[in-house]
KOLKOLRO-18665 format. One record per atom (N, C-alpha, C): residue number from 1; residue in three letters; atom name; x, y, z. Coordinates in steps of 0.02 Angstrom, whole numbers, plus 50000, padded with zeros to 5 digits. Atoms other than C-alpha are relative to their C-alpha. Layout:
// residues N
k=NUM&r=ALA&a=CA&px=X&py=Y&pz=Z $
...
***
This chain:
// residues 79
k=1&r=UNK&a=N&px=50071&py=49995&pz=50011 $
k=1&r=UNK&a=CA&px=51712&py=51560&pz=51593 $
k=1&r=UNK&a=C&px=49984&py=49987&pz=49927 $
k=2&r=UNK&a=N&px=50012&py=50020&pz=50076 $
k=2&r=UNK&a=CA&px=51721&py=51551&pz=51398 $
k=2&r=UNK&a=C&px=50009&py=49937&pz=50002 $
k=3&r=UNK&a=N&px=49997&py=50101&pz=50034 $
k=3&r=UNK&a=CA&px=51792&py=51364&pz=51402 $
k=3&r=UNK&a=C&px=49922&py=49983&pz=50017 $
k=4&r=UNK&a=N&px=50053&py=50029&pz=49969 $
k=4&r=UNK&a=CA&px=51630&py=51326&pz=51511 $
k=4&r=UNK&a=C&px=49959&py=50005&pz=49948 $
k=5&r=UNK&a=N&px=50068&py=49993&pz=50023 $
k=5&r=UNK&a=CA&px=51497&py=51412&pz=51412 $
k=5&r=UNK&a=C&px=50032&py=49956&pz=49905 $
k=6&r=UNK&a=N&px=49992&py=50008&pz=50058 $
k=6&r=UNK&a=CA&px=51610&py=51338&pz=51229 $
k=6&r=UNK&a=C&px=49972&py=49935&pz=50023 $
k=7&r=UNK&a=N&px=50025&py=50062&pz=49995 $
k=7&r=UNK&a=CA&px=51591&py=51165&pz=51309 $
k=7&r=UNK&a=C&px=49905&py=49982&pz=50024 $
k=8&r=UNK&a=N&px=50086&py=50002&pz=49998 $
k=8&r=UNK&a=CA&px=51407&py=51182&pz=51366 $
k=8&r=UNK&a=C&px=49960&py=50017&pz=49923 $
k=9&r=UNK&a=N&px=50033&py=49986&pz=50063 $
k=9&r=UNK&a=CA&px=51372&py=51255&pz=51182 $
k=9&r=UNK&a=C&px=49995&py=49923&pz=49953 $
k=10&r=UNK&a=N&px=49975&py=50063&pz=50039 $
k=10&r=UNK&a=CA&px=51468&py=51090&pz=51117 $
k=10&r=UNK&a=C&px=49954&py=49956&pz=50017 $
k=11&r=UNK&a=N&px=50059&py=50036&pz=49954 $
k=11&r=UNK&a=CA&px=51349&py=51003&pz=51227 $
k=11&r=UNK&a=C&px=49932&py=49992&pz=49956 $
k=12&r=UNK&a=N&px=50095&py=50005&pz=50026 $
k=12&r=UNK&a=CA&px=51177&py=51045&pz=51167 $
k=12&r=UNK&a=C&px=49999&py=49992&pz=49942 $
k=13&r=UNK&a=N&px=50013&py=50022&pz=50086 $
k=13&r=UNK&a=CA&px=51230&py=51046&pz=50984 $
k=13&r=UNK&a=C&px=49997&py=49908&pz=49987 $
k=14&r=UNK&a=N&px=50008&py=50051&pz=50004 $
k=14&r=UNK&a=CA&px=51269&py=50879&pz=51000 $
k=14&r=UNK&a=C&px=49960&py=49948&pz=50036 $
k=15&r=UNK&a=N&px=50054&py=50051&pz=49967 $
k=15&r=UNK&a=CA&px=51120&py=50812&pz=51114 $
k=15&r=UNK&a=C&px=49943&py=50012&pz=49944 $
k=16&r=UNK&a=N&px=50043&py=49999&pz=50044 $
k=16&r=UNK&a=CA&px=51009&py=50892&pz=50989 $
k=16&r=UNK&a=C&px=50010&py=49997&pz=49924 $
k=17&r=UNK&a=N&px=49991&py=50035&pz=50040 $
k=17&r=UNK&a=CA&px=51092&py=50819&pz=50859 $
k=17&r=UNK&a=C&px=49970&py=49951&pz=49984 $
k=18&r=UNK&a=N&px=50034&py=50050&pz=49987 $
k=18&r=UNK&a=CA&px=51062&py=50672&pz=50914 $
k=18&r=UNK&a=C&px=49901&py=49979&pz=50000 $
k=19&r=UNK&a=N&px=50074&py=49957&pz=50008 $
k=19&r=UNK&a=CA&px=50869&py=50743&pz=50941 $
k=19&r=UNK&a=C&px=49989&py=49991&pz=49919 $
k=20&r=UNK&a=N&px=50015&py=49996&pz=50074 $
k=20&r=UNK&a=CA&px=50868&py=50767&pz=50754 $
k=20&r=UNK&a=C&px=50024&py=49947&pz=49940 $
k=21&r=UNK&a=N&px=49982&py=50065&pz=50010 $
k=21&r=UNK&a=CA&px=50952&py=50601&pz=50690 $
k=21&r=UNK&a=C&px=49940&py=49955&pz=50016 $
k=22&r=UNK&a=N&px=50032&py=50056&pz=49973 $
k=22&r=UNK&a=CA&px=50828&py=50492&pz=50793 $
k=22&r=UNK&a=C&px=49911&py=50035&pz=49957 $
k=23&r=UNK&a=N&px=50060&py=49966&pz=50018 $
k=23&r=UNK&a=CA&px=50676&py=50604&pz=50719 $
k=23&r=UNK&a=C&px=49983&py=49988&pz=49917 $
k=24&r=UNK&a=N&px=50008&py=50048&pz=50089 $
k=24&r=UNK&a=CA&px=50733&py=50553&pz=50527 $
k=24&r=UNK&a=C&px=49978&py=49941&pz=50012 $
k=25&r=UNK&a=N&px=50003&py=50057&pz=50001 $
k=25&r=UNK&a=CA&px=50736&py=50391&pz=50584 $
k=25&r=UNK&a=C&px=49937&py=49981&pz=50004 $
k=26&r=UNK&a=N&px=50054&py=50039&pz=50004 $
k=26&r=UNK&a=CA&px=50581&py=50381&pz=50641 $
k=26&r=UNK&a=C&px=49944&py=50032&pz=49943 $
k=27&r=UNK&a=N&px=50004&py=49991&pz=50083 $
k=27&r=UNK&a=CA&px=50529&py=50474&pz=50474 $
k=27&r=UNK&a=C&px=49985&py=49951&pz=49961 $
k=28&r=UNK&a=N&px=49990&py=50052&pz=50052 $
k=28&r=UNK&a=CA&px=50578&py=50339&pz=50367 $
k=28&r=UNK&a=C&px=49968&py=49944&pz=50023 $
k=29&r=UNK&a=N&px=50046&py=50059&pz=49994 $
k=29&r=UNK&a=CA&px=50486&py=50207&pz=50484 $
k=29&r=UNK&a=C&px=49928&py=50001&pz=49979 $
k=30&r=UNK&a=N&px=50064&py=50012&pz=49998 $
k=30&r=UNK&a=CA&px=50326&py=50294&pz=50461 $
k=30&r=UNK&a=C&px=50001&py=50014&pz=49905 $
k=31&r=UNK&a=N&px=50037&py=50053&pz=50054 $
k=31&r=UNK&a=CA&px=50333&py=50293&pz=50271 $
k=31&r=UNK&a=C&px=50025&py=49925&pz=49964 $
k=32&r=UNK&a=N&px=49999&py=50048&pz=50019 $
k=32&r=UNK&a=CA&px=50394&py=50142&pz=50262 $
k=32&r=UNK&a=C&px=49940&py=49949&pz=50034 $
k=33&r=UNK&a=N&px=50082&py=50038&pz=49974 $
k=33&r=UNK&a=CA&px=50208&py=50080&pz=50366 $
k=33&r=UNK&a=C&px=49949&py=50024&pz=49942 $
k=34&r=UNK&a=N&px=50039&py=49957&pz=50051 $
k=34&r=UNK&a=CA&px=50136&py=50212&pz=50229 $
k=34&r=UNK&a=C&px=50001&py=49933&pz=49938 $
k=35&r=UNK&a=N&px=50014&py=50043&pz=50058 $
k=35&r=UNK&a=CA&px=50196&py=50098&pz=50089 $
k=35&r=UNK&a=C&px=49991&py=49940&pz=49992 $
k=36&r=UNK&a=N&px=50019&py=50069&pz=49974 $
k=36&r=UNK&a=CA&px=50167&py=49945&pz=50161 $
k=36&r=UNK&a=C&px=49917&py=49996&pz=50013 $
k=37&r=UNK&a=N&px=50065&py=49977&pz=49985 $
k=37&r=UNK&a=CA&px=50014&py=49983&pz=50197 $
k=37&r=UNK&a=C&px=49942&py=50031&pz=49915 $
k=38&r=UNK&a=N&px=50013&py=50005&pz=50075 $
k=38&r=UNK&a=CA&px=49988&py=50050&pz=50020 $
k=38&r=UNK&a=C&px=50003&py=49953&pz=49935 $
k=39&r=UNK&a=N&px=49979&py=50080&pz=50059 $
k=39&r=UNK&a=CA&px=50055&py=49899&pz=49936 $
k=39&r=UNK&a=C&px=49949&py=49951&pz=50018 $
k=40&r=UNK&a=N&px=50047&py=50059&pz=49979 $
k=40&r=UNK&a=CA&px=49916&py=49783&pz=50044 $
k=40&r=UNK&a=C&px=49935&py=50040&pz=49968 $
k=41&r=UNK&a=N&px=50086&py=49993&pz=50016 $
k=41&r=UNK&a=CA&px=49766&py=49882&pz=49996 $
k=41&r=UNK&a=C&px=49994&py=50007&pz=49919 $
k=42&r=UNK&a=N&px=50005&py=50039&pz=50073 $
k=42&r=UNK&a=CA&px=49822&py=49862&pz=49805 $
k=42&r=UNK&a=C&px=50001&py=49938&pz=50002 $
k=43&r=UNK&a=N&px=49993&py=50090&pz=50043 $
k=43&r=UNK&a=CA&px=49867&py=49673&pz=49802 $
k=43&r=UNK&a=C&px=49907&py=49988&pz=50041 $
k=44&r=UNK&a=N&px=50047&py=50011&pz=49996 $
k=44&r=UNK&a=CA&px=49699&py=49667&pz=49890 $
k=44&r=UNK&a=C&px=49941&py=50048&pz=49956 $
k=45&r=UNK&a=N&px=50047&py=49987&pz=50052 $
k=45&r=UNK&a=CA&px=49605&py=49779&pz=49757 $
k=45&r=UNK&a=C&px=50017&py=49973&pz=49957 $
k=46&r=UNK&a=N&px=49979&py=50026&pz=50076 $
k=46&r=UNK&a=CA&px=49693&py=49676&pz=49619 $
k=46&r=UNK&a=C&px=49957&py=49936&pz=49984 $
k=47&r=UNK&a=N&px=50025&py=50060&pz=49999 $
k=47&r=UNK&a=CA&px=49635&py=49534&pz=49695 $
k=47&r=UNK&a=C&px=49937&py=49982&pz=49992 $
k=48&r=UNK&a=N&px=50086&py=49994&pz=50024 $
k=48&r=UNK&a=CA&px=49447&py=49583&pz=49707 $
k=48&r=UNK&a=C&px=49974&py=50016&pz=49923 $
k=49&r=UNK&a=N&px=50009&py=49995&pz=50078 $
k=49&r=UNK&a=CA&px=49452&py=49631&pz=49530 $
k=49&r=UNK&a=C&px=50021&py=49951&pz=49943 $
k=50&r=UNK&a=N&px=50017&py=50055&pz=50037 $
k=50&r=UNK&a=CA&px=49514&py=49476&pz=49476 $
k=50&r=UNK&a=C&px=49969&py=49948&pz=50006 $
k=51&r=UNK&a=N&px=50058&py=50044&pz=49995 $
k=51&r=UNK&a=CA&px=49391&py=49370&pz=49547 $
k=51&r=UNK&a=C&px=49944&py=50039&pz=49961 $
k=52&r=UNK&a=N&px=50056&py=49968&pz=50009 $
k=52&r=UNK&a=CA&px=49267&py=49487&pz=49485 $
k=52&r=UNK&a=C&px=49994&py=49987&pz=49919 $
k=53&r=UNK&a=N&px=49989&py=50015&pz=50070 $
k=53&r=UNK&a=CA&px=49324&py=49478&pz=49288 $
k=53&r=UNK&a=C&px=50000&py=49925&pz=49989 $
k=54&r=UNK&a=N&px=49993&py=50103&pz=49977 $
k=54&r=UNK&a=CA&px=49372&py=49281&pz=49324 $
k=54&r=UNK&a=C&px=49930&py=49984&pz=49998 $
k=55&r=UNK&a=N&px=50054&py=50020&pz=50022 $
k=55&r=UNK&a=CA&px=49206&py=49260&pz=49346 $
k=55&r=UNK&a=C&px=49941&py=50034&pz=49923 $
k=56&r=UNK&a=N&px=50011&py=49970&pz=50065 $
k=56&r=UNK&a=CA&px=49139&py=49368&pz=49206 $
k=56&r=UNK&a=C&px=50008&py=49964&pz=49930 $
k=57&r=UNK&a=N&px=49948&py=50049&pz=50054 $
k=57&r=UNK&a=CA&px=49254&py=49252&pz=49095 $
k=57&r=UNK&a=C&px=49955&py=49941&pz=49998 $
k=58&r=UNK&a=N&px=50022&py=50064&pz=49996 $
k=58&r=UNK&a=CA&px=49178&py=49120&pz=49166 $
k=58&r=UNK&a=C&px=49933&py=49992&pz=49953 $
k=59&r=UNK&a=N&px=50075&py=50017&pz=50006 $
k=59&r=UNK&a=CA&px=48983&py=49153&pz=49130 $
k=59&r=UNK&a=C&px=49994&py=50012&pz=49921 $
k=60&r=UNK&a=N&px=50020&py=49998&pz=50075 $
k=60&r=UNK&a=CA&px=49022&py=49214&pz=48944 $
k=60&r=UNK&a=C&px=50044&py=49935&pz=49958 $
k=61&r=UNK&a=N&px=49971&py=50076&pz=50018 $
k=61&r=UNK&a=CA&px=49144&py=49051&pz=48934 $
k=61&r=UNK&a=C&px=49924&py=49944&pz=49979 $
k=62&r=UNK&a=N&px=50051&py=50053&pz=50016 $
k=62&r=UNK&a=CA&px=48996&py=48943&pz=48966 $
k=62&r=UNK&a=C&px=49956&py=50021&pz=49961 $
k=63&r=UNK&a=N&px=50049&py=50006&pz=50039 $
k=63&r=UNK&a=CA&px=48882&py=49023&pz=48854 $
k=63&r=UNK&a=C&px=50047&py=49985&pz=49928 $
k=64&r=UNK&a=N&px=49988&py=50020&pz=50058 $
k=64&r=UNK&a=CA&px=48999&py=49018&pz=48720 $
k=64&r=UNK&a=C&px=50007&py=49925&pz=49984 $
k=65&r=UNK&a=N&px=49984&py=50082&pz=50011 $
k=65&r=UNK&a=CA&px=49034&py=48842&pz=48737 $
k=65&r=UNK&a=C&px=49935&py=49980&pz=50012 $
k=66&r=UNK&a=N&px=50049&py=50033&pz=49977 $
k=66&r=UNK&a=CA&px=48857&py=48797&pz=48767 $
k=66&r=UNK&a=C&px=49966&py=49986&pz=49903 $
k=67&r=UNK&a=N&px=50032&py=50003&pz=50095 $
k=67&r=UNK&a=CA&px=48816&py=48822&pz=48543 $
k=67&r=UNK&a=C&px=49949&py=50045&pz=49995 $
k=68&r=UNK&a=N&px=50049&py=49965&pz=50034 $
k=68&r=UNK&a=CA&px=48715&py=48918&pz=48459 $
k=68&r=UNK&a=C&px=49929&py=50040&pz=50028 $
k=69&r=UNK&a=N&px=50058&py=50017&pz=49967 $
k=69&r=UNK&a=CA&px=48588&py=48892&pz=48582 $
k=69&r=UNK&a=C&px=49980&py=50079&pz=50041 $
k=70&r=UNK&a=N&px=49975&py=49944&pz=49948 $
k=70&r=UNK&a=CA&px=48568&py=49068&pz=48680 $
k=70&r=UNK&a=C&px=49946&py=50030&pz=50033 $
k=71&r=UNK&a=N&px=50023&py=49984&pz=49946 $
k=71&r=UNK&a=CA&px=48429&py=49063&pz=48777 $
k=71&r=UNK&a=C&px=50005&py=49953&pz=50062 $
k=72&r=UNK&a=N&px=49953&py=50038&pz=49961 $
k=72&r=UNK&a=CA&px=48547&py=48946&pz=48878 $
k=72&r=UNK&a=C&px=50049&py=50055&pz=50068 $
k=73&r=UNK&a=N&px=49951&py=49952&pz=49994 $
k=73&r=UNK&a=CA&px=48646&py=49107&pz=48910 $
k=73&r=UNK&a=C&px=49942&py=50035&pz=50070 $
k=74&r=UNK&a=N&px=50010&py=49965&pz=49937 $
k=74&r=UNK&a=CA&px=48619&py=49190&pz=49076 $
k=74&r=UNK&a=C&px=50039&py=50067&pz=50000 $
k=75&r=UNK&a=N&px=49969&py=49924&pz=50001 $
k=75&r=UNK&a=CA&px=48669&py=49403&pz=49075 $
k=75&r=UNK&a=C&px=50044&py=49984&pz=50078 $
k=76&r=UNK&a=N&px=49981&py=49997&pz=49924 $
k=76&r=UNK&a=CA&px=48786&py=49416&pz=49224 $
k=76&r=UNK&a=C&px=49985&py=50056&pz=50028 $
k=77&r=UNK&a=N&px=50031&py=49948&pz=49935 $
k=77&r=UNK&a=CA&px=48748&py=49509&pz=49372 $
k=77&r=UNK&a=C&px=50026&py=50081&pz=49970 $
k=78&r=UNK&a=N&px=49959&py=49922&pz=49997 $
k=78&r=UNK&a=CA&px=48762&py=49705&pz=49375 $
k=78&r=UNK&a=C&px=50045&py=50017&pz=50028 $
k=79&r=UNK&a=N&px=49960&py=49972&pz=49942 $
k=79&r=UNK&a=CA&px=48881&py=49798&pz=49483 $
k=79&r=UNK&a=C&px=49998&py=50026&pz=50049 $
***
């Protein structure tokens, strides 16, 4: 009766081993969606902010290059 209940003990430790192995695993998938997921919504705020300066560049580019002249000059937009 002891072998039975040692091998039934041996048993469940190692099904819920297994149980607890597969539970890291899927751990590590969800933050690896976390930082993937974190990494796209920076390269896409980097990206809106450098169109946004890019143009900025642009509108005080052309006034500087336009001379002296500065009611040529257009204020750029607000925010």
């Amino acid at each position: 009766m002891l072998s039975y209940l040692s091998v039934t003990l041996a048993y469940v430790r190692a099904r819920l081993g297994v149980l607890h192995d597969r539970q890291q695993g899927v751990t590590a998938v969800e933050y690896a969606l976390m930082v993937a997921i974190i990494a796209l919504l920076l390269v896409g705020g980097f990206y809106a902010l450098f169109n946004t300066v890019k143009d900025r560049y642009g509108v005080v580019g052309d006034c500087v290059a336009s001379g002296p002249n500065p009611t040529t000059c257009t204020a750029p937009a607000g925010p």
